[in-house]
N, C-alpha and C positions, 0 to 999 in steps of 0.2 A: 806409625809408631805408637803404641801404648805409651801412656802414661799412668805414672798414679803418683796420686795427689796428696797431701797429708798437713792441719793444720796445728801451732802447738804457738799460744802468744800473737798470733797476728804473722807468725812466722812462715813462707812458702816453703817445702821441701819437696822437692821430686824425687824418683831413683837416679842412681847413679849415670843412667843412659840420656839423660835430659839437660837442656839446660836447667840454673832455676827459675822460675817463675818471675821473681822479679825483675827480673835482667828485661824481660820482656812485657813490663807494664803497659806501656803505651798501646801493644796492641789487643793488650786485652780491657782496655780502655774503653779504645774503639769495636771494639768486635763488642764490647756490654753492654755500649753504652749507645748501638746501633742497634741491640736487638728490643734496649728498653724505650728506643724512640719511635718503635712503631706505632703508638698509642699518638703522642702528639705530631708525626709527621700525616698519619692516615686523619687524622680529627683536621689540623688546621690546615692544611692545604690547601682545604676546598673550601677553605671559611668565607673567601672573598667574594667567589661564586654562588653564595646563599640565594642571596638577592636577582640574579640571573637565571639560576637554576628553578626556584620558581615560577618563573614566567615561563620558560622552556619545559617545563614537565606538567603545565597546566596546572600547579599545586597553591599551596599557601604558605605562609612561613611556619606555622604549626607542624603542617605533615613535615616540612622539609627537616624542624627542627628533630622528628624524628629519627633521620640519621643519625643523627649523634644518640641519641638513647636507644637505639637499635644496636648502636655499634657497644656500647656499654655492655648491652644486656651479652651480646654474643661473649663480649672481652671477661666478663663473669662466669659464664656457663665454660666455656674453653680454659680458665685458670683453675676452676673444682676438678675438672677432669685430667689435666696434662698436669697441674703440680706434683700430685700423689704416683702417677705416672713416670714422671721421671726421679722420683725417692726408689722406684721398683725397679725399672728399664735400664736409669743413666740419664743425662741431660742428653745424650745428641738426638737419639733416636727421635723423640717426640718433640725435637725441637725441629728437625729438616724436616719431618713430614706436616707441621704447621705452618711453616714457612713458603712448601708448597702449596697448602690450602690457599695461604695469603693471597700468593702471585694469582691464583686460578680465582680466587673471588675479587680481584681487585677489578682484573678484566672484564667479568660479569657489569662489575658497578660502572665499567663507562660506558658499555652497552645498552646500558639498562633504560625501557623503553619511558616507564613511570613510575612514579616518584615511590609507588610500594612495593614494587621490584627491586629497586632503588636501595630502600631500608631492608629487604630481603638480602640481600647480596651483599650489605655491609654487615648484619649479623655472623654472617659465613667468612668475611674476611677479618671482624674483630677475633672469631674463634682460631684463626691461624695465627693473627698477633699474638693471642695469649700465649701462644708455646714462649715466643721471643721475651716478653714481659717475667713471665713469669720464672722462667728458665736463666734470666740473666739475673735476676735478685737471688735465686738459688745459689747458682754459682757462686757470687760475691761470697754466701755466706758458707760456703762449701772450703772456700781458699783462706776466709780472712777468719777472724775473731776479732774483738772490743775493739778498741778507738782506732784501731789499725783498718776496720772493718767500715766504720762511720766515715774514716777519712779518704775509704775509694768509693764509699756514696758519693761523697761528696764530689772528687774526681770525675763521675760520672754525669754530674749534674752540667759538668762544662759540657758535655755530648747531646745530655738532655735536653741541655737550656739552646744548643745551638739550632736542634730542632726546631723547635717554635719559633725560631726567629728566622730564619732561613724558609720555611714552609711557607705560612702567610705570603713570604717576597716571591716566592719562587710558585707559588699558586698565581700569584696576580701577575707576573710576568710570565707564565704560558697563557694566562686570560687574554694576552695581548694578543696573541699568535693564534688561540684555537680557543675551542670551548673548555668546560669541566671536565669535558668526557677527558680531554688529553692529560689536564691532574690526574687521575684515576690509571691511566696508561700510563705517566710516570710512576708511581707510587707500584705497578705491576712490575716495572724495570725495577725499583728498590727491594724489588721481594726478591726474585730470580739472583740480583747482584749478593744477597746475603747468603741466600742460598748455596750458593757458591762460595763463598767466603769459608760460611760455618762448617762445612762441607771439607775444608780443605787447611784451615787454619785454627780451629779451635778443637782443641783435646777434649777428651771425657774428663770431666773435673771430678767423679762421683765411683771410686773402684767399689767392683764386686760385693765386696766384704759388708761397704757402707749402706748398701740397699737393702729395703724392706720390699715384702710380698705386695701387689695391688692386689687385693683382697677389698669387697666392699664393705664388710664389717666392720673390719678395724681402721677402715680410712673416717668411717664414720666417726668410730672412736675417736679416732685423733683428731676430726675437728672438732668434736664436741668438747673434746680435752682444750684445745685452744680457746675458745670463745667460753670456758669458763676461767681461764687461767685472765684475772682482772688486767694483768697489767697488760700484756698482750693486748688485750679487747682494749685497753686505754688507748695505747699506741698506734692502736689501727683506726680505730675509729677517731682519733684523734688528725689524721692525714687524711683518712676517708673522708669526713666533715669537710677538712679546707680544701681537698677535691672539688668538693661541692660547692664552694664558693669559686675557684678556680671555673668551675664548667658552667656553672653561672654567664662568669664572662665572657668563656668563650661561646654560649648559645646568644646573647644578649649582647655582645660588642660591636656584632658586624652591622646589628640593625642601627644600636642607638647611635654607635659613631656614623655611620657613615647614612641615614637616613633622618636622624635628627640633627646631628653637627655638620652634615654635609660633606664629611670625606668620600674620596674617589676608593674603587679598590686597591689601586697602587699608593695612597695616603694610606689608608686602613693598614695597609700589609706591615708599612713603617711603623705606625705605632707601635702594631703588633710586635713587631720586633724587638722596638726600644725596650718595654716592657719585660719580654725576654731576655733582654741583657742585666737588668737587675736580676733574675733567676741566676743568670751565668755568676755573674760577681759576688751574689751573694753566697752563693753555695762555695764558692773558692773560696771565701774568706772564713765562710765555717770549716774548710778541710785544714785552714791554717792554722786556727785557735781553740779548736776542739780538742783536750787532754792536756791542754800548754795553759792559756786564761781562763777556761771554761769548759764544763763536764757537757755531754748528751742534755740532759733534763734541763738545764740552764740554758741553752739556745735551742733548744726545741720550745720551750716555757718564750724566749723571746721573739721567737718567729712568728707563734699563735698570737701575740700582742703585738703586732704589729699587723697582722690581717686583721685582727679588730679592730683597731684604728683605721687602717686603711677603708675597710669597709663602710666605717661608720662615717667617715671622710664623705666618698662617692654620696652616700645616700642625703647627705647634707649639703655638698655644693650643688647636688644635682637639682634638689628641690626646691632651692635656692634664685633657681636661672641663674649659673655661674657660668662664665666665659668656657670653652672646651678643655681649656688647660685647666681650670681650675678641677674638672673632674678626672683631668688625665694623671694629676700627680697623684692623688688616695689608690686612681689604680695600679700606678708603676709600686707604690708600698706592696700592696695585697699581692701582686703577682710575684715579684721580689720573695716575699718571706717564704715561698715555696722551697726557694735553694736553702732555707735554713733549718725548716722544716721537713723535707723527707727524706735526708740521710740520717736526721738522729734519729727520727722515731722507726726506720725502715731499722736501723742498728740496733735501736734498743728492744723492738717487736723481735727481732729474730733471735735474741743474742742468745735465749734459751733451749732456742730448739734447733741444734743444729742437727739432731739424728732423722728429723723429718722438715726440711727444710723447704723440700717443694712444696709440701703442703699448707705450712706456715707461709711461703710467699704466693702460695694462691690466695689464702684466705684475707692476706693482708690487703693484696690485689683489687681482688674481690671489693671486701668492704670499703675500699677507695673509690674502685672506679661504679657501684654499684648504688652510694651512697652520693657519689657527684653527679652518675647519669638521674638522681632525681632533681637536683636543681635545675637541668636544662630546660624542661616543659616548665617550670614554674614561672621562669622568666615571661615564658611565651602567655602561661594565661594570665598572669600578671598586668597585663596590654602594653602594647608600645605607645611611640608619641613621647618618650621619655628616657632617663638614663636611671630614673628612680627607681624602677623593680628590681633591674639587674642589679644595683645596690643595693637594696635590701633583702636581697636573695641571699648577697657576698656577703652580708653585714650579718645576716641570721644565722649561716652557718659558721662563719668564723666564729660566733662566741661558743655556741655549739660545741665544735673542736677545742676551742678553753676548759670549756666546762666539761668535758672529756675529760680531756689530760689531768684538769686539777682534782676528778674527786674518784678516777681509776688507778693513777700509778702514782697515787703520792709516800705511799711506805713499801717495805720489802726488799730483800735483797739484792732485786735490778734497782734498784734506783744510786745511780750514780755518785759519784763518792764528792762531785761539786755539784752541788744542789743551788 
């Protein structure tokens, strides 16, 4: 059944052959909020496995770290290409045929002999993530507008945040059973299972009328038009930065916790998770007081201040020789201000450009996951033996992302009416 889609206020309208859209939130919860976790289910799952998996592929932590900025680099090149793509096409099309990529390179990465095979095949499988990523923050802003729009971010962050927390536990408990290879064979089941899903459950959110030509001139244009549009470039680079601190920890957590502090990968996984339940909570409680106590810019402005403290935190008790707790609570802050931090700024980056929307959530994409896959090696040449690189990795980029926000979108007609 066709649909078509139309936004006016944060308001859903469909034609008269449809239910509305709202009646049916939950599953487009989950159906968005599964296509936008492909990024942290394929990253953490095998995070426990690090340490294993370089023995077994003959490597070092170094190479190994470059799956993860392998996987960036791919999740960047695939969000420039399918955003603008689906502004042209529609969301579905170039959204099922990345999703097959996904499934077919995830396979490749358990089979994969060495460890640069390895970061080869995760390239190929972040470029099918990006359909999901990218194509689900479109959407969002395809259906919604302002505070209506920040507060199914926010909504989303409970799917988001379950990822990372579930992943970790659910990578260390198939550790138990099989090797890495078998995380990578599930995460090939997660792609097939959405596939199908998308396939069968999710409409075209994007009619006819609303698309533009893929033409490579004017796709040009229109980034170049974004990345000079300040506040924009505030707002993404403002989440791209604490990205950066975010992938920080997760290149640098599984070593310092669990080879300096001496956690198991089934301890490690837990953390992991706790950590991700401040994500969870915090992001619900910005879906509750966002437009009601407090604007966009005021709890984006408090999430950024609270990764800088946490940051600065980590890098303090760590060099300190503080007991493992004392380094674990700066991280639960840091990892936490995520859920307060990328539904405003995802809201307040797009809220302008809904006529090219894919391409605005590629680029925002983009300069996130682009701008964090550089913290991950830094951790590594940083040296281990310690929790202090990986803290002042977190700690350099969260001001970073401050000092973003504060001296890009601080005047202009996007900036929020509670400052």
């Amino acid at each position: 059944m066709q649909v078509n889609w139309s936004t006016g206020g944060g308001q859903l309208t469909t034609t008269a052959t449809t239910a509305p859209v709202h009646n049916n939130t939950a599953r487009y919860v989950l159906i968005l909020g599964g296509l936008s976790a492909f990024a942290p289910l394929s990253i953490d799952m095998y995070l426990p496995a690090l340490p294993a998996m370089t023995t077994d592929l003959h490597s070092n932590p170094s190479t190994l770290q470059l799956t993860l900025a392998g996987f960036i680099v791919g999740l960047a090149i695939g969000q420039l290409v399918l955003g603008p793509l689906s502004d042209a096409l529609g969301r579905r099309r170039p959204l099922l045929a990345g999703l097959a990529v996904y499934a077919v390179a995830s396979a490749l990465c358990a089979f994969a002999p060495t460890a640069e095979l390895l970061v080869a095949a995760r390239v190929l499988q972040a470029m099918g993530a990006a359909a999901g990523i990218v194509v689900a923050r479109a959407t969002v802003r395809d259906l919604y507008s302002g505070v209506a729009m920040t507060r199914f971010f926010s909504m989303l962050m409970l799917v988001n945040g379950l990822a990372p927390i579930l992943a970790p536990a659910l990578g260390g408990q198939i550790l138990t059973l099989t090797s890495w290879r078998g995380v990578f064979l599930v995460l090939t089941g997660f792609g097939v299972l959405l596939l199908a899903v998308c396939a069968l459950a999710l409409p075209e959110p994007l009619p006819p009328e609303a698309r533009r030509p893929a033409r490579l001139v004017p796709t040009l244009r229109t980034y170049r038009g974004l990345l000079a549009d300040r506040r924009f470039l505030g707002y993404a680079l403002a989440s791209g930065l604490l990205f950066g601190a975010i992938f920080a920890y997760i290149a640098g957590s599984p070593f310092a916790l669990q080879e300096v502090y001496g956690l198991s990968p089934q301890q490690y996984s837990v953390v992991f998770g706790v950590n991700s339940l401040g994500l969870v909570l915090l992001g619900q409680l910005n879906g509750r007081i966002v437009g009601r106590l407090a604007g966009e810019r005021t709890l984006l402005r408090t999430g950024l201040l609270l990764a800088t403290a946490g940051g600065a935190g980590v890098v303090v008790t760590a060099a300190a020789g503080a007991p493992m707790l004392g380094v674990l609570v700066p991280l639960f802050v840091v990892i936490s201000s995520i859920g307060m931090v990328m539904p405003n700024a995802s809201s307040l980056a797009l809220a302008e450009h809904g006529h090219h929307a894919g391409a605005a959530s590629a680029l925002l994409g983009v300069l996130q996951f682009v701008v964090g896959g550089l913290a991950a090696p830094l951790v590594g040449l940083a040296g281990g033996g310690s929790a202090v690189p990986m803290g002042a990795v977190m700690a350099a980029f969260a001001v970073a992302a401050l000092v973003a926000f504060a001296t890009l979108t601080r005047s202009g007609p996007a900036a929020e009416k509670t400052a």
